[in-house]
C-alpha positions as CSV (number, residue, x, y, z in Angstrom):
1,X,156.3,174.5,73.0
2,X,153.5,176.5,74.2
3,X,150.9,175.1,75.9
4,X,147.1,176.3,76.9
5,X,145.0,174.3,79.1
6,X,141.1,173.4,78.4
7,X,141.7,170.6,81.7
8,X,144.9,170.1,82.8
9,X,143.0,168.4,86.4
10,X,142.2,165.0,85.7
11,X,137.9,164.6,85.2
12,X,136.2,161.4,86.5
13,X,133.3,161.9,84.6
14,X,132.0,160.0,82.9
15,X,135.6,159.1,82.3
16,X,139.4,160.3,84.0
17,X,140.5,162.2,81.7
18,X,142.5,165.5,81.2
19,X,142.5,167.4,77.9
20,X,145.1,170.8,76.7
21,X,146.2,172.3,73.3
22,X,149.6,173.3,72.3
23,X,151.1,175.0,69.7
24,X,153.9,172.2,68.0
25,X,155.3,174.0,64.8
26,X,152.9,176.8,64.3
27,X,149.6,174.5,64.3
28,X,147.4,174.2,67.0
29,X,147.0,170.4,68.8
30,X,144.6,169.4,70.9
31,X,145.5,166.5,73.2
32,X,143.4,164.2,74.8
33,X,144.0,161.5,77.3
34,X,141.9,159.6,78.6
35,X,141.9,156.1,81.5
36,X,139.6,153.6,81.2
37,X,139.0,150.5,83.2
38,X,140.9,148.1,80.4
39,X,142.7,150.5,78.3
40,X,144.2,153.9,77.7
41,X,143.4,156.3,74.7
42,X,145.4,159.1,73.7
43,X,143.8,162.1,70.9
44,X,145.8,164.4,68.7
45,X,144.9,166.3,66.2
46,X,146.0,169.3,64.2
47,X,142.9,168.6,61.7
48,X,139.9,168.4,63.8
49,X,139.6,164.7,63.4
50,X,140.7,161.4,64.6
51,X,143.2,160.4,61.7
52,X,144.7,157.4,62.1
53,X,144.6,155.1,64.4
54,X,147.1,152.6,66.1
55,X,146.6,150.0,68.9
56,X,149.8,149.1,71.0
57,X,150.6,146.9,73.3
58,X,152.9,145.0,75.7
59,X,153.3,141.4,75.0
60,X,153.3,139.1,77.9
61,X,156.5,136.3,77.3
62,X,158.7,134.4,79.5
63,X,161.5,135.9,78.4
64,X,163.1,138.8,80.2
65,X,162.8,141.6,77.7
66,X,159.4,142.9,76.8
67,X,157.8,143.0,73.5
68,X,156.0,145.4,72.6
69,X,153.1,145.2,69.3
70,X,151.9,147.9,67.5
71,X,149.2,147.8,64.8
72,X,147.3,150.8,62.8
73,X,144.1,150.1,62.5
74,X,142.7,152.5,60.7
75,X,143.9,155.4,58.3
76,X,147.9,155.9,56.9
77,X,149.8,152.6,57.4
78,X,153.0,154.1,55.4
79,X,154.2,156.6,57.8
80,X,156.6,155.3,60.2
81,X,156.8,157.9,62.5
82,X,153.4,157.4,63.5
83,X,153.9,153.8,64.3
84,X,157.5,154.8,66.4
85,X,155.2,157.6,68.6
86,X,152.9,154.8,69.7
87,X,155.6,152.6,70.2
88,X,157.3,154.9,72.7
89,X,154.6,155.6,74.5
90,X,153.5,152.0,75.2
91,X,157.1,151.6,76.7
92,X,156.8,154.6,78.6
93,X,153.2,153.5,80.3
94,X,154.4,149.7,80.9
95,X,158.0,151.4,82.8
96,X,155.0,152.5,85.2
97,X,154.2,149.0,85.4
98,X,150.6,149.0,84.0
99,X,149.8,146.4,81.2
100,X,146.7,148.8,79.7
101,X,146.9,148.8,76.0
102,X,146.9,152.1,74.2
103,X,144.2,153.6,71.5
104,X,146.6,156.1,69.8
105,X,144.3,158.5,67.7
106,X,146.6,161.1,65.6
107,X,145.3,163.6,62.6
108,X,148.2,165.4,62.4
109,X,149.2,168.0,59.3
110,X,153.1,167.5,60.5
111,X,154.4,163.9,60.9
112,X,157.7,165.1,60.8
113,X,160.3,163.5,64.1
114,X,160.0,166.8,66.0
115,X,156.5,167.0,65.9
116,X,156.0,163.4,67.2
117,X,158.7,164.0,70.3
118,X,156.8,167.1,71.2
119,X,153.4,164.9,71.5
120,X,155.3,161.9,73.3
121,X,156.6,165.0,75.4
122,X,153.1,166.7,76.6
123,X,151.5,163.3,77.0
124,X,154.4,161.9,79.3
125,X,153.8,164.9,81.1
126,X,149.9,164.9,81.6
127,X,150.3,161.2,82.2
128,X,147.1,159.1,83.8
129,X,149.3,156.1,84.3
């Protein structure tokens, strides 16, 4: 995995955020992610464009394990992987005990396993959380 910076810093303005592409497969991905007050969104794309895009969450309970809810909201609702990305990282930012939900935004050519693990990857390593 190669990987080029446009911002790896974090930006406060007008919102934290830290933005790099990397090369996952032979296709260029630009990666987004950004903090808000209530929420977090994550961007990739290999197309230029948003693609779909999946809301995830932790689910407050009394029981002792957490549950975790994902939903696409907009765009391919059939591929699984997509939904399993946005999955992990939800888990990942609630083990750093925030309760943010994430905007996952991906227009990706390759929705193959590998590609998804290397996106999971370079976010969990550019975390905001």
């Amino acid at each position: 995995m190669e990987m080029s910076s446009n911002n790896l810093s974090p930006t406060e303005f007008p919102v934290l955020h830290k933005s790099f592409s990397l090369n996952i497969k032979g296709n260029k991905t630009d990666i987004v992610i950004c903090k808000y007050n209530d929420s977090f969104m994550v961007m990739a794309t290999q197309i230029g464009c948003m693609g779909t895009i999946l809301h995830a969450r932790k689910e407050e309970s009394v029981s002792t394990d957490p549950t975790f809810h994902v939903a696409v909201i907009f765009g391919k609702r059939d591929e699984p992987f997509l939904v399993a990305c946005a999955r992990q990282l939800i888990e990942h930012i609630s083990s750093y005990g925030s309760t943010r939900p994430l905007v996952l935004s991906l227009g990706l050519k390759d929705h193959s396993p590998g590609t998804m693990k290397e996106i999971i990857y370079a976010v969990m390593e550019n975390r905001l959380w």
